[in-house]
N, C-alpha and C positions, 0 to 999 in steps of 0.2 A: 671763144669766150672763156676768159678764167674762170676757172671752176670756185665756188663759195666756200667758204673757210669753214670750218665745225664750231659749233658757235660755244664762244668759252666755258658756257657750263655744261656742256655735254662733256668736254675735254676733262674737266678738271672733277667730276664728279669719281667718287671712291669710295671704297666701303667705311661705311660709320665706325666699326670698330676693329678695336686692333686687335694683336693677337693675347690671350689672357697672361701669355709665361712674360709678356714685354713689360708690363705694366706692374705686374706682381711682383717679377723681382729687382727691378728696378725702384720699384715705390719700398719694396721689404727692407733695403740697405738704407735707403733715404731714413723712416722708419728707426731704421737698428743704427747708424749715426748719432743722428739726433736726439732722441730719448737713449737707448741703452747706451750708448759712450757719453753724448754731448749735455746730457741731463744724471742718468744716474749712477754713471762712474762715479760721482764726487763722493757717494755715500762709501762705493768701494774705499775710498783711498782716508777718506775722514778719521781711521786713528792716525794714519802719518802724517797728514796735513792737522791734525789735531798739536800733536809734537811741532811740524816743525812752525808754527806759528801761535803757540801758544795759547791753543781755542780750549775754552769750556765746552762742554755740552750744550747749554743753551746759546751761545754764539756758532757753535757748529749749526745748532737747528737754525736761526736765522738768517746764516747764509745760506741755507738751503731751500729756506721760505722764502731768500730776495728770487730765485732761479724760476721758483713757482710763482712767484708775482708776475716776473716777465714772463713766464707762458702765457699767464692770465690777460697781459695786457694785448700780448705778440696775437694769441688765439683771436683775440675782439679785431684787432686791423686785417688778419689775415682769410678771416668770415666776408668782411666788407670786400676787401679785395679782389678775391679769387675769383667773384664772381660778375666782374667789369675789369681783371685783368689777366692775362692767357696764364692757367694751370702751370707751363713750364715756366714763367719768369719766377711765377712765388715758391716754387718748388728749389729751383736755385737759390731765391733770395736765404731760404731755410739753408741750405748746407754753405752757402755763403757764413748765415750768422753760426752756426757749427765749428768752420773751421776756423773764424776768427776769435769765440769763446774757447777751443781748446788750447789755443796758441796763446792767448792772456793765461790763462790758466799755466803753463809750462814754462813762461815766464817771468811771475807774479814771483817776486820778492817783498809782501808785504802783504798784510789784510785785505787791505784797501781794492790793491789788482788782484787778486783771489777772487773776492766781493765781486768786482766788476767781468770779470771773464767768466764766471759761474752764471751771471746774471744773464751776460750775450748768450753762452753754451744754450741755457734754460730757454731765451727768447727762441731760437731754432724751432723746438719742437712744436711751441703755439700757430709758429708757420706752416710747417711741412702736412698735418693732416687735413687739414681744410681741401687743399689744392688736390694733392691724392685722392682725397673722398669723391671731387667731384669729379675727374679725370676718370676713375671706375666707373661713375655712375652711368655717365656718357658713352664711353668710348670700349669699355668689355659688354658683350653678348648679356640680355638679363638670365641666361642660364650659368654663368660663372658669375657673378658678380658679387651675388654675398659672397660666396667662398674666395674671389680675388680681393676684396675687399679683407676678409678675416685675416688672409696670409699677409699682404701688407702691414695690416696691425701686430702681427705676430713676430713682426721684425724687431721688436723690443728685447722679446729676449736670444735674440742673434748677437745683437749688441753686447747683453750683458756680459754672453758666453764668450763674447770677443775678447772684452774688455778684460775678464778674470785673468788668463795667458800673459794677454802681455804685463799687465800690473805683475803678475808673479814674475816675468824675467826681469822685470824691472828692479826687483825688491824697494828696498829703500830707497832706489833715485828713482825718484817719482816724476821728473820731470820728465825724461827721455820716454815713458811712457806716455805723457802728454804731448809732447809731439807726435809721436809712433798715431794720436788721434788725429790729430790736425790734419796730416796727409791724408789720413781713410775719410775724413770727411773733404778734403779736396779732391780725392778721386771721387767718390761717389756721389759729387755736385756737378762732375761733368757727366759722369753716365745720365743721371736724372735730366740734364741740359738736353741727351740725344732721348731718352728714352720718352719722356712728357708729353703728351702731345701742345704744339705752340696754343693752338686754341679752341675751345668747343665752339660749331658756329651758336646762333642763337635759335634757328632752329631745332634744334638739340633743348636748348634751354628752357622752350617754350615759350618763346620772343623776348623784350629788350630785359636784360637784369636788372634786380632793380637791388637797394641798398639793406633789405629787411624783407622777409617773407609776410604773406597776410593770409590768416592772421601769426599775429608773431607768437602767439603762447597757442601752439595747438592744443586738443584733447589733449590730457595726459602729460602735456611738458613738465609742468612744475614736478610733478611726482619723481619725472625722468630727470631734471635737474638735481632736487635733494636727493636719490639716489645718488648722484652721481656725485654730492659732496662726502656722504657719509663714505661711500668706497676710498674717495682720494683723503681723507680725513685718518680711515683706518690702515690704508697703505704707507704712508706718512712712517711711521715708525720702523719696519723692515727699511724701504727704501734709502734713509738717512741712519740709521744708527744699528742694522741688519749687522754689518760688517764686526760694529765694534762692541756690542753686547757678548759676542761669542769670544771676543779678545779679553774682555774686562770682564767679565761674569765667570764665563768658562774656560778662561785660560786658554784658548786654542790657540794655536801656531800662526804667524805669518801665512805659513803654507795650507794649512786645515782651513783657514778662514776663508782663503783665495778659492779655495777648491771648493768652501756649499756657495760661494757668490757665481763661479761658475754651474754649477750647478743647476740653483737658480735661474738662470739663464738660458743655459738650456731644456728645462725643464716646460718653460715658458714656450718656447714653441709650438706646443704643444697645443696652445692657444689659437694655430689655425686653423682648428676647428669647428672653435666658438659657432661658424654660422649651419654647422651640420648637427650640432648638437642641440641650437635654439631650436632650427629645425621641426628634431625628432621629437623633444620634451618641453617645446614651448617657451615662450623668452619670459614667462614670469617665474614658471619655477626653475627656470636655466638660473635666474639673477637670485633669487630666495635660497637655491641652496648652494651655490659659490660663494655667496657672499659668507652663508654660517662657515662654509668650509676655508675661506680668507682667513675670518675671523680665528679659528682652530690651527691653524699652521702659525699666525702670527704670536697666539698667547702658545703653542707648542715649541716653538724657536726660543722663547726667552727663560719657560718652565724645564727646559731638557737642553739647557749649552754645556753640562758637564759630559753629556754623551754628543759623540761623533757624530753616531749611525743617526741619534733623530735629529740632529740640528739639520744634517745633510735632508734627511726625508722633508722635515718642515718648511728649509727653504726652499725641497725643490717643489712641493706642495702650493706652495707661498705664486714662486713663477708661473707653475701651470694656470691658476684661482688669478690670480691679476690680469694675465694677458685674456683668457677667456671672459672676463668681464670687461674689461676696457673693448674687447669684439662685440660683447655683447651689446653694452651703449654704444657703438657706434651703428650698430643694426637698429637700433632702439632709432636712434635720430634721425638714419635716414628715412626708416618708414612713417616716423612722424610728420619731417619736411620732404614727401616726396620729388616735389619740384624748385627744392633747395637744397640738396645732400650736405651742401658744405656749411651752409647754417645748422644743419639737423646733429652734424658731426661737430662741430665748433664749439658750440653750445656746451652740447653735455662735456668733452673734454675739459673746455674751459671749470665747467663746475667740479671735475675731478682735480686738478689744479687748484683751483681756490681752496676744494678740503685740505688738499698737502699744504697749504699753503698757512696755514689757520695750523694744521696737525703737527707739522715738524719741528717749528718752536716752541708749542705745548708737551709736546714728546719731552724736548730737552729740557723743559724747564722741569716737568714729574719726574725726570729720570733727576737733576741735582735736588731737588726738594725731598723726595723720597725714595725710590732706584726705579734701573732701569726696566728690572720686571714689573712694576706697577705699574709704571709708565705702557712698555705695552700689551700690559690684561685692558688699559683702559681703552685701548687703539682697536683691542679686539672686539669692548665693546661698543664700540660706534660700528664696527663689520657686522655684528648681531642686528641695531637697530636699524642697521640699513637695508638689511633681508626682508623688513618689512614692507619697503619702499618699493614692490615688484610691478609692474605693469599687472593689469586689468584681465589682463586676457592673453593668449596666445599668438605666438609669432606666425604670420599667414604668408602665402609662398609668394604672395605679391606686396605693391606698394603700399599696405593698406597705413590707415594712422593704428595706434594701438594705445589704446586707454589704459 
């Protein structure tokens, strides 16, 4: 008598989750692509792409609001998506749209393709976190998971610190630096291809996905929403015009300038902590006093560009205060949406986008109407009014919602 086969789900059964280093830094580079090179490289390079296409200030700030539209709009399909189509396709799709934005970009002999490869570059990052969010949720142990989750967002400023290097060896030929992107987001779309898992079953998910959480405004969201504009509203102004305040105000060097942008960036790492730090001091006053201390480095950077030493401290000040709050709302959304991560992450990101989005051309337009330091005392204070915006209560070690 043949012996009976093992019946296929005995066979195929495996442990739910992977290992945390797989996911982490693989989702960190995804992450540091797509925001720190494929999103905000462009502010780095904005006085040389200022020159070499003859931009004002407030047309710099509008092409850097179309980049933030596309996040806004990329963010909203890639919420629906993620969660009716397997974490690693949308994860690719995101470094797909990356390396096809930095490659217009390196390209671009006119406004026009600048506009539009800034726009693809920008759509990237509204992809790549949604999918990551939920791929942590699922598939790392719930005793790593904030913290795998925090270092993945921390990958912004890897990028930045990437990106400073080569733009300095680059100098003026800006372009070759824009490739030098294109490939690192080509490589790092097939790591994310092996590294993603293909798909969460739905067991996992807590049966069939559906297209919208219920209810869709938890406890607490709005608050976490407008939060989340007044942050990307007050970030707005480092992020797009960081670079070129300290060239045009403070005379600093090609070199000087490359070096607080790096800086910046790496300072921002610093940022994967965010979920040790909600932690220990609670996610409302973690976001109340980031946000004052945002707000402080940002009006610090444009008040002191004639010194070195604190433009350096300001903006590395600046990366630390962004990346830890951008951790922070992402903890924020997922304990909101426990049984949607990637709505709960979507969300808020989206609403930090829509403020850059609103902030960057208003940046540009107060900086030619009256200058560029007015312009961001006023960015610093929307990071004031937003400290107000803090959750209810404190960050709990489980999935709880938080008011």
């Amino acid at each position: 008598m043949t012996p009976s086969r093992p019946a296929p789900s005995v066979r195929h059964v495996e442990t739910p989750y992977l290992h945390p280093l797989r996911l982490a830094t693989a989702g960190a580079a995804l992450i540091a692509t797509c925001y720190g090179i494929a999103r905000f490289a462009y502010g780095l390079f904005v006085p040389v792409l200022r020159q070499e296409f003859d931009l004002d200030a407030a047309t710099a700030g509008l092409i850097a609001s179309s980049s933030y539209t596309a996040y806004c709009i990329a963010i909203v399909v890639s919420m629906v998506v993620t969660g009716r189509v397997a974490p690693r396709r949308v994860a690719v799709m995101a470094g797909a749209l990356a390396t096809a934005g930095t490659a217009l970009i390196a390209s671009a002999t006119d406004t026009a393709t600048l506009s539009i490869g800034v726009v693809v570059a920008g759509a990237s990052t509204g992809v790549a976190s949604p999918p990551l969010a939920e791929a942590v949720a699922h598939r790392i142990g719930p005793g790593h998971r904030d913290r795998v989750q925090s270092v993945v967002n921390a990958g912004t400023g890897v990028g930045v610190m990437l990106s400073g290097p080569i733009a300095l060896a680059a100098g003026a030929h800006w372009r070759p630096a824009w490739i030098v992107f294109a490939l690192i987001a080509l490589a790092v779309t097939a790591w994310n291809a092996w590294a993603v898992p293909p798909d969460i079953p739905r067991t996992e998910r807590g049966g069939a996905p559906s297209l919208l959480p219920t209810p869709l405004l938890a406890p607490g969201a709005v608050r976490m929403l407008a939060a989340a504009v007044a942050m990307g509203a007050a970030s707005s102004a480092v992020w797009t015009f960081g670079r070129d305040i300290v060239i045009t105000e403070g005379g600093a060097s090609p070199v000087a300038s490359t070096f607080m942008w790096v800086c910046l960036g790496a300072a921002g790492v610093l940022g994967a902590f965010a979920g040790d730090i909600a932690a220990r001091t609670g996610l409302g006053r973690s976001w109340g006093g980031t946000m004052l201390a945002l707000g402080a480095a940002t009006a610090g950077l444009a008040l002191m560009t004639g010194s070195s030493a604190a433009v350096i401290v300001s903006a590395a000040a600046f990366g630390v205060f962004y990346t830890v709050l951008t951790g922070l709302l992402l903890l924020w959304g997922i304990r909101l949406y426990p049984n949607a991560p990637s709505f709960g992450v979507g969300s808020s990101f989206l609403m930090i986008a829509a403020g850059q989005a609103v902030g960057a051309p208003l940046v540009g337009v107060a900086s030619d109407l009256w200058s560029p330091v007015t312009a961001f005392g006023l960015a610093a204070g929307a990071a004031a009014l937003g400290a107000l915006l803090r959750p209810r209560s404190a960050l709990g070690p489980g999935p709880v919602g938080i008011r």
